[in-house]
N, C-alpha and C positions, 0 to 999 in steps of 0.2 A: 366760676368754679363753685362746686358743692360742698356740702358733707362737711366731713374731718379734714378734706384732704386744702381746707381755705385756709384755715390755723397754722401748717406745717407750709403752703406755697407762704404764708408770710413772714414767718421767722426765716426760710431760705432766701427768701427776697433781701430782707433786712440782714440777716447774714452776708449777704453777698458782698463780695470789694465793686464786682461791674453794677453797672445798671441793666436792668431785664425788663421788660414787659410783661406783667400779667395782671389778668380780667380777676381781682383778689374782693370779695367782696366780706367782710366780717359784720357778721350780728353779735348782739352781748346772749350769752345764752343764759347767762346769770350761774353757770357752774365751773368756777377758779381752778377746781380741781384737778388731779394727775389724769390721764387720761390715754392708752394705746391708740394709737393714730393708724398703727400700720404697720408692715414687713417692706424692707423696699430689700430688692435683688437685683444685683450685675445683672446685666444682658449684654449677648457680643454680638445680637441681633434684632434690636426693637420690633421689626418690623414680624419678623417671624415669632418673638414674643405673643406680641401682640393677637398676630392671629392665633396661638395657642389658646391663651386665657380668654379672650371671646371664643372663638370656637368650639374649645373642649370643654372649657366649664363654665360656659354660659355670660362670662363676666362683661360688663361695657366700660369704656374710657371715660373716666371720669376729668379728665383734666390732664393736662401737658404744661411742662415749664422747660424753656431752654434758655440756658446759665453758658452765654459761651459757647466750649464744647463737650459740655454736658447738658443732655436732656433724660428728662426724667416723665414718665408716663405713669398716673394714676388710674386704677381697675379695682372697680365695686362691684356691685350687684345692684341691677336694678330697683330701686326703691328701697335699697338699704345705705341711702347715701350718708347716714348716721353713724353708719358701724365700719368698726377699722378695713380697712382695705390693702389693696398692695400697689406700692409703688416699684416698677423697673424701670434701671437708667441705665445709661451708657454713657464711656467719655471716648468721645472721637477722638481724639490723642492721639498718636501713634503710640502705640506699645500701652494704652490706658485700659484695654478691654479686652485682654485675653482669651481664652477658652477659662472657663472658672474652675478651678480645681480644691474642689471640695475634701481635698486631702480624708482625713480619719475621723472628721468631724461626724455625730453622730445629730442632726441638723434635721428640721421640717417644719414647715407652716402645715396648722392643724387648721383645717373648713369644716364647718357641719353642713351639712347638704341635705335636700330632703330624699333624694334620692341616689345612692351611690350606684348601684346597677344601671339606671340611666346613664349617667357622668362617664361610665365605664363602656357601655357600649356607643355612647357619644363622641370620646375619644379614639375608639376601634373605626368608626363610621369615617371620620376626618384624617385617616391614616395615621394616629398616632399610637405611642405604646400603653396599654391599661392592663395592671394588673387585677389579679384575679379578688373578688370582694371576698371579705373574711366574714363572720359572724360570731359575735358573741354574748349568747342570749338576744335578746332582742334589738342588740348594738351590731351596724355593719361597717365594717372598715373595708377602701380602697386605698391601699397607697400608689402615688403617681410621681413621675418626673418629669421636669418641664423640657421644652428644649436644651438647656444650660446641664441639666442635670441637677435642681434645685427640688427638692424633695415636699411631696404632700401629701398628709393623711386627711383624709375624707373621712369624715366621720356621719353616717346616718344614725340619728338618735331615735325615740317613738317617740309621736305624738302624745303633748300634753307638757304640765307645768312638769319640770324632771331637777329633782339637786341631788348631787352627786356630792354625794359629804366626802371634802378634802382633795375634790377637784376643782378644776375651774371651769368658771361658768362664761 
């Protein structure tokens, strides 16, 4: 296992009441520090997850943990196996993984991409739903939902070093 996503399989591991199996490999990276790991979201379908986030926005599986009857699937970006990613799981339970009902919740995992118009006809191409990109000034926004109905802003920023005083970076 890669990335960020080695830190979080071993505190679940070590969390765990069962015993699990996983390929957990940990370096000292010399930084104690807090650090975002990730977004993880319900799925009440891994599999067609799955092919959503590699297909429509490019992502690859970075790693799989199954706890029982919960598994949990790890999705980075190629060569960015340093920076947070998304983790979806599902618990096979009966009645554990419903349809996800994002009630009034005002909710979204924010991406920067380098191109959202791509992303946008990438998803239209794989028959899925994209809406229209926005622009403002030389920032373009796509917002998308996944299969589940879990919400994403796309954000294409312009090249070059960019700080946005009193956002986050």
């Amino acid at each position: 296992m890669k990335g960020p996503f080695r830190n979080l399989a071993l505190l679940l591991t070590l969390c765990s009441l069962t015993v699990i199996a996983a390929d957990i490999e940990v370096k000292p990276n010399g930084d104690a520090g807090p650090s975002l790991k990730g977004a993880a979201l319900r799925s009440t379908d891994l599999d067609r997850s799955i092919k959503y986030y590699k297909t429509g926005l490019g992502m690859v599986v970075t790693g799989k943990l199954v706890n029982g009857a919960v598994t949990e699937v790890f999705l980075g970006f190629e060569g960015r196996e340093n920076q947070p990613g998304l983790v979806i799981f599902r618990d096979s339970t009966p009645g554990k993984s419903p349809p996800v009902d994002h009630g009034n919740a005002a909710n979204r995992v924010i991406l920067t991409m380098p191109d959202v118009a791509a992303i946008a006809a990438r998803l239209t191409a794989a028959g899925y739903e994209a809406g229209e990109v926005h622009g403002n000034g030389n920032v373009k926004v796509l917002m998308i939902k996944d299969p589940d109905g879990h919400a994403f802003e796309l954000v294409q920023l312009p090249q070059g070093d960019i700080h946005l005083k009193g956002a986050m970076h």
